[in-house]
SELOZA-982204 format. One line per field, with one value per residue: residue number from 1; x, y, z of N, C-alpha, C in turn. Coordinates in steps of 0.2 Angstrom, whole numbers, plus 5000, padded with zeros to 4 digits. Layout:
<pts>
resi	NUM:...
n.X	X:...
n.Y	Y:...
n.Z	Z:...
ca.X	X:...
ca.Y	Y:...
ca.Z	Z:...
c.X	X:...
c.Y	Y:...
c.Z	Z:...
</pts>
This chain:
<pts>
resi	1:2:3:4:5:6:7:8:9:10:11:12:13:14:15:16:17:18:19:20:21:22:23:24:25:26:27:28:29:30:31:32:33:34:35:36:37:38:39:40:41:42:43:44:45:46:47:48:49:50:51:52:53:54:55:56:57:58:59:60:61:62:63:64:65:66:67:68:69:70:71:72:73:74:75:76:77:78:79:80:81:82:83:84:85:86:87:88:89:90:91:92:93:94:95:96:97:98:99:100:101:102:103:104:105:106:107:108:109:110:111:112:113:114:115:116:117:118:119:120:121:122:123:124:125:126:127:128:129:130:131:132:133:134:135:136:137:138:139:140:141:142:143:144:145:146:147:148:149:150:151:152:153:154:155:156:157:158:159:160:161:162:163:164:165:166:167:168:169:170:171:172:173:174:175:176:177:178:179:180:181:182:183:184:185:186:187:188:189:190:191:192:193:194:195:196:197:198:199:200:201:202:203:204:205:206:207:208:209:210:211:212:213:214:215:216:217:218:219:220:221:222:223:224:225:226:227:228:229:230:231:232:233:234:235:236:237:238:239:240:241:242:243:244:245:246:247:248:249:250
n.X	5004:5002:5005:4999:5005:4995:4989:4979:4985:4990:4999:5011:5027:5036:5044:5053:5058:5072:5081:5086:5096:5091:5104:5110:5113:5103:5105:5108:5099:5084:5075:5069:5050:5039:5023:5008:4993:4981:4985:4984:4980:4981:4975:4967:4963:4951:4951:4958:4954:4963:4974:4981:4983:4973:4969:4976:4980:4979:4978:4977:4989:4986:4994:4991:5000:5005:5011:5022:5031:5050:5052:5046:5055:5066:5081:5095:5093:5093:5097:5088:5086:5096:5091:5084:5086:5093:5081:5074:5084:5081:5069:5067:5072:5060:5051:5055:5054:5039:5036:5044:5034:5022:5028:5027:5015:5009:5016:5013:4997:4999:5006:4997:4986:4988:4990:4979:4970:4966:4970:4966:4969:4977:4986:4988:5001:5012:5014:5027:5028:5022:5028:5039:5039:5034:5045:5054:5048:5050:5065:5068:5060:5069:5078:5076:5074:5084:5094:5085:5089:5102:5104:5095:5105:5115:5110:5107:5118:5123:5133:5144:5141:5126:5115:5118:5114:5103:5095:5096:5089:5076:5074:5076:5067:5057:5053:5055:5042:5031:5033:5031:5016:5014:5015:5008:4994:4993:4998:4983:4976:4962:4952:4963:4962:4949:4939:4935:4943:4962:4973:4973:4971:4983:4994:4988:4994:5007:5012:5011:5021:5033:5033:5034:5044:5053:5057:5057:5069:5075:5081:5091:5099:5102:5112:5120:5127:5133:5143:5148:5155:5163:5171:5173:5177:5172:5160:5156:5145:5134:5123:5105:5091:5097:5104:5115:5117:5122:5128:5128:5116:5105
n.Y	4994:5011:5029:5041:5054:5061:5052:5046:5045:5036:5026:5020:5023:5012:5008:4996:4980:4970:4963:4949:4946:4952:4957:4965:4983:4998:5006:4996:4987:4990:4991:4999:5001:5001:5001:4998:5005:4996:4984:4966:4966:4978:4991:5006:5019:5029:5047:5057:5070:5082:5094:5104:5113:5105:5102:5092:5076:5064:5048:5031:5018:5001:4985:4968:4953:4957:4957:4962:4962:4959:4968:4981:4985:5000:5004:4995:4980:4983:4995:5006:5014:5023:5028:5035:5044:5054:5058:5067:5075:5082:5088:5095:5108:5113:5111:5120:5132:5132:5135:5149:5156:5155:5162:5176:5178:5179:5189:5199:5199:5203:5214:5223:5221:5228:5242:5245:5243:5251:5258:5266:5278:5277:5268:5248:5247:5255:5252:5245:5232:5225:5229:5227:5211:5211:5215:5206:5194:5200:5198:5187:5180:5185:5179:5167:5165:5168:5155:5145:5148:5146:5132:5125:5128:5123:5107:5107:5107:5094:5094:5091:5096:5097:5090:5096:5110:5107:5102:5113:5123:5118:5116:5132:5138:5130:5133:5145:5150:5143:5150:5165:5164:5161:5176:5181:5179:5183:5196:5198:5195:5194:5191:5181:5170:5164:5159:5168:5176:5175:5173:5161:5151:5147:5147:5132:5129:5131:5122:5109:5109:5108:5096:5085:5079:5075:5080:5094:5092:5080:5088:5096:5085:5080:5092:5092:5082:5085:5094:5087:5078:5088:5094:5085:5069:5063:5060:5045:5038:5043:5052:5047:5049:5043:5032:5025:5029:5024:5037:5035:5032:5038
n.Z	5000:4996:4996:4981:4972:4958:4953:4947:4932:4919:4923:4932:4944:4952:4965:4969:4983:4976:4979:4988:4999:5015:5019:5011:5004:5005:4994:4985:4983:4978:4963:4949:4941:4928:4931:4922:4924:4924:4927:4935:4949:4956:4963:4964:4975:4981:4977:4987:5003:5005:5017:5009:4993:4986:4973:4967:4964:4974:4979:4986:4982:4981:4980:4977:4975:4963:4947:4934:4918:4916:4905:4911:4920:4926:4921:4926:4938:4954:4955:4956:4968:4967:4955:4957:4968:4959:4955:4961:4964:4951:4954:4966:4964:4957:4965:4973:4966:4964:4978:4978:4972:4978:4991:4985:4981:4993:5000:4990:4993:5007:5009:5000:5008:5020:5016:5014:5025:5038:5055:5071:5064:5052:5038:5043:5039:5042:5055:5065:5067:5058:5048:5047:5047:5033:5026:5030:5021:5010:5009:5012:5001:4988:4991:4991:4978:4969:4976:4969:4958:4956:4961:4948:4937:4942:4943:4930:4925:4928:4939:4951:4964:4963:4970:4984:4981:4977:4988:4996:4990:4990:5004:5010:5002:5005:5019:5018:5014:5019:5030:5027:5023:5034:5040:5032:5035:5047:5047:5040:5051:5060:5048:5041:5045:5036:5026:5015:5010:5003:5010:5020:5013:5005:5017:5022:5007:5009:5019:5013:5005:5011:5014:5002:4990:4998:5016:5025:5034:5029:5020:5025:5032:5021:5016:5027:5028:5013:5016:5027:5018:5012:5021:5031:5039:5025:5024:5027:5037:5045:5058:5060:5070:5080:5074:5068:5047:5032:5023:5009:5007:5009
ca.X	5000:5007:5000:5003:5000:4992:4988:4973:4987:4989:5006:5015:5034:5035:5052:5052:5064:5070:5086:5084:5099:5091:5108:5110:5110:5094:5107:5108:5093:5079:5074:5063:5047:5033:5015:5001:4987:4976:4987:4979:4980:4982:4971:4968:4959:4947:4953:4960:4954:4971:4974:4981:4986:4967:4968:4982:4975:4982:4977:4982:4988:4985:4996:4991:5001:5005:5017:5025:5035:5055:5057:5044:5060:5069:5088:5097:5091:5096:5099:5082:5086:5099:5090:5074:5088:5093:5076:5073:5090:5079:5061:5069:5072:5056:5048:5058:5049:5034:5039:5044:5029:5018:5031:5027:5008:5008:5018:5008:4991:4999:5007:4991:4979:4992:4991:4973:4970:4968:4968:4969:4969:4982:4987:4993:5008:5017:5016:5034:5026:5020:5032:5045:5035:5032:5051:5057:5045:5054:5071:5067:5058:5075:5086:5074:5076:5092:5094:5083:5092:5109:5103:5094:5109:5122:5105:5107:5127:5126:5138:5146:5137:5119:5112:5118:5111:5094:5091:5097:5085:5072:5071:5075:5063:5049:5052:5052:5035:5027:5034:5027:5010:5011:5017:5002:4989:4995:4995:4976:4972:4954:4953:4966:4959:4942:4939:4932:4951:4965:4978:4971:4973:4992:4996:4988:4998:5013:5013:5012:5030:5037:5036:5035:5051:5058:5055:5064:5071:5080:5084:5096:5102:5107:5115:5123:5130:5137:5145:5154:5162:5167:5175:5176:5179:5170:5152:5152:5144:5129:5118:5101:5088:5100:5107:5121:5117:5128:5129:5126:5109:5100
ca.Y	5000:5017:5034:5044:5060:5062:5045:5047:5044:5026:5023:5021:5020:5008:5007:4988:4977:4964:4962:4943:4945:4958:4963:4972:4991:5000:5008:4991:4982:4991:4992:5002:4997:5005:4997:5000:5003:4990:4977:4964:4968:4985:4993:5014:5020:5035:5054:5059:5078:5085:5100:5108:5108:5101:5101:5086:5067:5060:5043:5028:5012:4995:4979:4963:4948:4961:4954:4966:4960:4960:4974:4986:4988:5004:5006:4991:4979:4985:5003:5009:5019:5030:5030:5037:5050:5059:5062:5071:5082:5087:5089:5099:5115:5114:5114:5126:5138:5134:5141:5156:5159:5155:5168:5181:5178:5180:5196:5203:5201:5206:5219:5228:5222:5230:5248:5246:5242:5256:5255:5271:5281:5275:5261:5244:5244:5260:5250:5244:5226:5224:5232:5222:5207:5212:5218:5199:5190:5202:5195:5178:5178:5186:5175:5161:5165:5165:5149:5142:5150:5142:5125:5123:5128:5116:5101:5106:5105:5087:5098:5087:5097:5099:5087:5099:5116:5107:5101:5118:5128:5117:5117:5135:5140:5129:5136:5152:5151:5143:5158:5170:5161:5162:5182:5183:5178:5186:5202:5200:5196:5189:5189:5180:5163:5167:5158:5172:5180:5171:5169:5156:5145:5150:5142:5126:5126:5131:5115:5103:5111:5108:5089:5081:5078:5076:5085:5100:5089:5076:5090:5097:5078:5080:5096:5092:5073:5086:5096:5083:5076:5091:5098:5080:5060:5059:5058:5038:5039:5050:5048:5049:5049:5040:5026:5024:5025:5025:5042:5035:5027:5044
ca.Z	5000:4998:4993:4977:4967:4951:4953:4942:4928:4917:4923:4940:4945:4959:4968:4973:4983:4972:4982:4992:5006:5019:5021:5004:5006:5001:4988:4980:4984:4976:4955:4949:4938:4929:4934:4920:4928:4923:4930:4940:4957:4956:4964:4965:4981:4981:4978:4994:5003:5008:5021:5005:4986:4986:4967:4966:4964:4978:4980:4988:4980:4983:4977:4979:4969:4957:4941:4926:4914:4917:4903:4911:4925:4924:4923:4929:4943:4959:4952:4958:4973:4965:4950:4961:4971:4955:4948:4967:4961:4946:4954:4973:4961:4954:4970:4978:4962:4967:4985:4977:4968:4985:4996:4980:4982:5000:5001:4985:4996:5011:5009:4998:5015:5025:5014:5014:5030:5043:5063:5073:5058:5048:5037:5046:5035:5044:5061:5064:5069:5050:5042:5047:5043:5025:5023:5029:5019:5004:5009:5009:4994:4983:4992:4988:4969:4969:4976:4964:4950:4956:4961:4944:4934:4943:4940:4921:4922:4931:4942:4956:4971:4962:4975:4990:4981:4974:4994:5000:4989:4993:5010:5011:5000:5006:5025:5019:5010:5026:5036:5023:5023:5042:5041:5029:5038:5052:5044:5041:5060:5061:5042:5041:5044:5035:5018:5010:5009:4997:5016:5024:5008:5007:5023:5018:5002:5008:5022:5009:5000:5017:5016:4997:4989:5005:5021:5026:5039:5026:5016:5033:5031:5015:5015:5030:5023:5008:5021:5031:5013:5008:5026:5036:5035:5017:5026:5026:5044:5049:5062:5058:5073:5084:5072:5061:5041:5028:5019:5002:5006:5010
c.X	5004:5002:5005:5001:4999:4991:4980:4977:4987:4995:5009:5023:5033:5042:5051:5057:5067:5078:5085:5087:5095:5098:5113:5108:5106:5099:5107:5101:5086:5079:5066:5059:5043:5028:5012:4992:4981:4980:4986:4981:4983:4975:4970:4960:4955:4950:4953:4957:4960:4971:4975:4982:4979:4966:4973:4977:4979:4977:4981:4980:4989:4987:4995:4993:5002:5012:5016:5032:5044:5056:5051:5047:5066:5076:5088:5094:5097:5099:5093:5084:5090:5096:5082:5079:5090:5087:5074:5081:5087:5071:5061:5067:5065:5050:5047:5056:5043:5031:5039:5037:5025:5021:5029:5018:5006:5011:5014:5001:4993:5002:5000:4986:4983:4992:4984:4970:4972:4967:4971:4971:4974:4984:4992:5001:5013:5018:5023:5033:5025:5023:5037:5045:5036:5040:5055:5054:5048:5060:5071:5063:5065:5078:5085:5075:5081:5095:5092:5086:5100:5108:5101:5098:5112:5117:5106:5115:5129:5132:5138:5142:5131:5116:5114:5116:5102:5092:5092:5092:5078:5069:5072:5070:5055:5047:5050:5045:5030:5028:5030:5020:5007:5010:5010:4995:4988:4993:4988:4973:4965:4952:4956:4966:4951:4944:4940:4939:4957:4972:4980:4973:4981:4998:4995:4993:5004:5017:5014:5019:5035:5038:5035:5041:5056:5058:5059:5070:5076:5083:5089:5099:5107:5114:5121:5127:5137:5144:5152:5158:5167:5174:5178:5179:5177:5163:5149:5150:5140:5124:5110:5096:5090:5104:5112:5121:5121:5125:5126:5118:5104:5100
c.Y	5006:5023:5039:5049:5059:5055:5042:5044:5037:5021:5025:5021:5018:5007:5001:4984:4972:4961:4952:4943:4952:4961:4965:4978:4994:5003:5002:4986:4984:4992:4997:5000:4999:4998:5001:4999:5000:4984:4975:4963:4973:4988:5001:5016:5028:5040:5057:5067:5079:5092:5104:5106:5106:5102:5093:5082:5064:5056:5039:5019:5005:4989:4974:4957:4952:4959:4960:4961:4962:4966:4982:4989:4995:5005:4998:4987:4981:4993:5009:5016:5024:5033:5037:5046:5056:5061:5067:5076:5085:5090:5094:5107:5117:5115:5119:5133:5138:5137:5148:5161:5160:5161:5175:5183:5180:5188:5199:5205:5203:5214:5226:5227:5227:5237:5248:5248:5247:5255:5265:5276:5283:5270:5257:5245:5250:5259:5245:5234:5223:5225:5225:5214:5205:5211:5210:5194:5193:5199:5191:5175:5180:5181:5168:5160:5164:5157:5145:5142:5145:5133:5123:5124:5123:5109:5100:5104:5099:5091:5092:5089:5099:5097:5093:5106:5113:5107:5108:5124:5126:5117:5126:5139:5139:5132:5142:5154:5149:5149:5163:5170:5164:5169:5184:5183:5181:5194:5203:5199:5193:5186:5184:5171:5161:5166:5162:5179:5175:5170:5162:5147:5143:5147:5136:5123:5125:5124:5111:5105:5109:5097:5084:5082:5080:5081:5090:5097:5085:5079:5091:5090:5077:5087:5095:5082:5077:5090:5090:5080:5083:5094:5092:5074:5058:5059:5049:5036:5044:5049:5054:5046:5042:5032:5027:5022:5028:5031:5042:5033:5032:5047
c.Z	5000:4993:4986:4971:4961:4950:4950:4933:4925:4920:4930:4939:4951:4959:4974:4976:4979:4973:4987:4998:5009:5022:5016:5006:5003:4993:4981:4979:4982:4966:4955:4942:4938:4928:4928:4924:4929:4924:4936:4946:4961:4957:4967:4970:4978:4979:4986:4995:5007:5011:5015:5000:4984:4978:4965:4967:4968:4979:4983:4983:4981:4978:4979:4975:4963:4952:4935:4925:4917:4912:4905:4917:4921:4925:4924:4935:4947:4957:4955:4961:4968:4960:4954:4963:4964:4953:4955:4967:4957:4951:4961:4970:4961:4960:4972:4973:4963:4973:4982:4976:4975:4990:4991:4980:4989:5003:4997:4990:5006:5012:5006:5004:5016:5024:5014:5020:5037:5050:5067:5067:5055:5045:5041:5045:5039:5052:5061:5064:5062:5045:5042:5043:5034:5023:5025:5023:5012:5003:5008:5002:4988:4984:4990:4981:4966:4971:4971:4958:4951:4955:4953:4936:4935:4943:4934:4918:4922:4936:4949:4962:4969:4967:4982:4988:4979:4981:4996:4997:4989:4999:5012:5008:5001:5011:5024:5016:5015:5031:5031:5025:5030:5044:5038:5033:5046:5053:5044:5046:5059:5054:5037:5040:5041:5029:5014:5009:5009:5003:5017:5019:5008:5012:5020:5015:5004:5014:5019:5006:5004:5018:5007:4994:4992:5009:5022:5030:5035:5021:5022:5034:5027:5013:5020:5029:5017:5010:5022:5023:5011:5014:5031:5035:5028:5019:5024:5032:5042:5052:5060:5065:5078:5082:5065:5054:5038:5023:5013:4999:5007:5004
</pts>
């Protein structure tokens, strides 16, 4: 069973074990394999309602006894995993622009509330509490652009450290789009949480950016993995949530 976006599509990639020793490393031990979706014992679950993103087909899907053909394996048997971790080099970028976009839409309508928006006869936007706000939510949207624009250059060169700029402008870009979201909403105050003003959704979306292709937390993994090779032992050693994995399997 597992869950999976646009899952309304004819065609799956399933990252299956097809390793026999359980002590082969996940780097060796998985292939990867497209599923048509009429294959027997493939089974697609309902259209899921998701806190946010609620336009996405997340479904979930259900294998029971399920046989493809040896040539509907991708890459090499046992090639899987890495084949799965480059294509999360190309698609990190590609998030962390949709971040951008999300922290640009969220400054756009706060900032215009915030100049609308009178208290004590004045607009919000000239209280220092808001302003500030606004003028972070500015910075972190440039620096996220930037980010974006590097990572997505050294992804197109195959550059030896794309994997530690793609993780790095995804996770900074997705946290700063959750902060905006939150600065956002903030800014409107009672409004702020109320359907009927374009905040509230923002937040939502920008949670969901925080945890697909990789949480922010495994990106700080990965960044911090590209680190230790480049300053310490080579990073074949990292402790992950108090256990000893190899570097290369993340």
């Amino acid at each position: 069973m597992m869950q999976i976006r646009s899952s309304s599509l004819f065609r799956f990639f399933v990252l299956a074990r097809t390793a026999a020793d359980p002590a082969t490393p996940a780097k060796d031990a998985f292939t990867g394999f497209i599923v048509e979706r009429d294959t027997p014992g493939l089974t697609v679950g309902e259209k899921e309602r998701n806190m946010g993103q609620r336009c996405c087909d997340n479904r979930m899907l259900f294998l029971q006894n399920v046989k493809v053909p040896a040539t509907n394996a991708v890459g090499r048997v046992g090639g899987g995993f890495r084949l799965t971790m480059r294509a999360f080099d190309r698609t990190r970028p590609v998030v962390a622009s949709m971040a951008c976009g999300l922290q640009q839409r969220a400054l756009d309508e706060a900032a215009k509330y915030a100049t609308e928006r009178r208290t004590f006869g004045k607009p919000i936007i000239e209280y220092q509490g808001v302003s500030f706000k606004l003028a972070e939510m500015a910075m972190h949207l440039e620096a996220s652009k930037g980010l974006v624009k590097r990572a997505a250059k050294k992804v197109d060169a195959q550059a030896e450290d794309a994997v530690y700029f793609a993780s790095m402008a995804k996770c900074f870009a997705c946290d700063a789009a959750f902060q905006a979201a939150s600065n956002a909403v903030q800014i409107f105050g009672g409004n702020g949480f109320n359907e009927q003003f374009p905040v509230e959704k923002l937040l939502r979306d920008s949670k969901t950016l925080q945890i697909y292709g990789g949480t922010s937390e495994i990106q700080r993994v990965v960044i911090a993995r590209e680190l230790r090779k480049k300053y310490g032992n080579g990073g074949d050693q990292l402790t992950v949530a108090g256990t000893q994995t190899p570097s290369s399997q993340l």
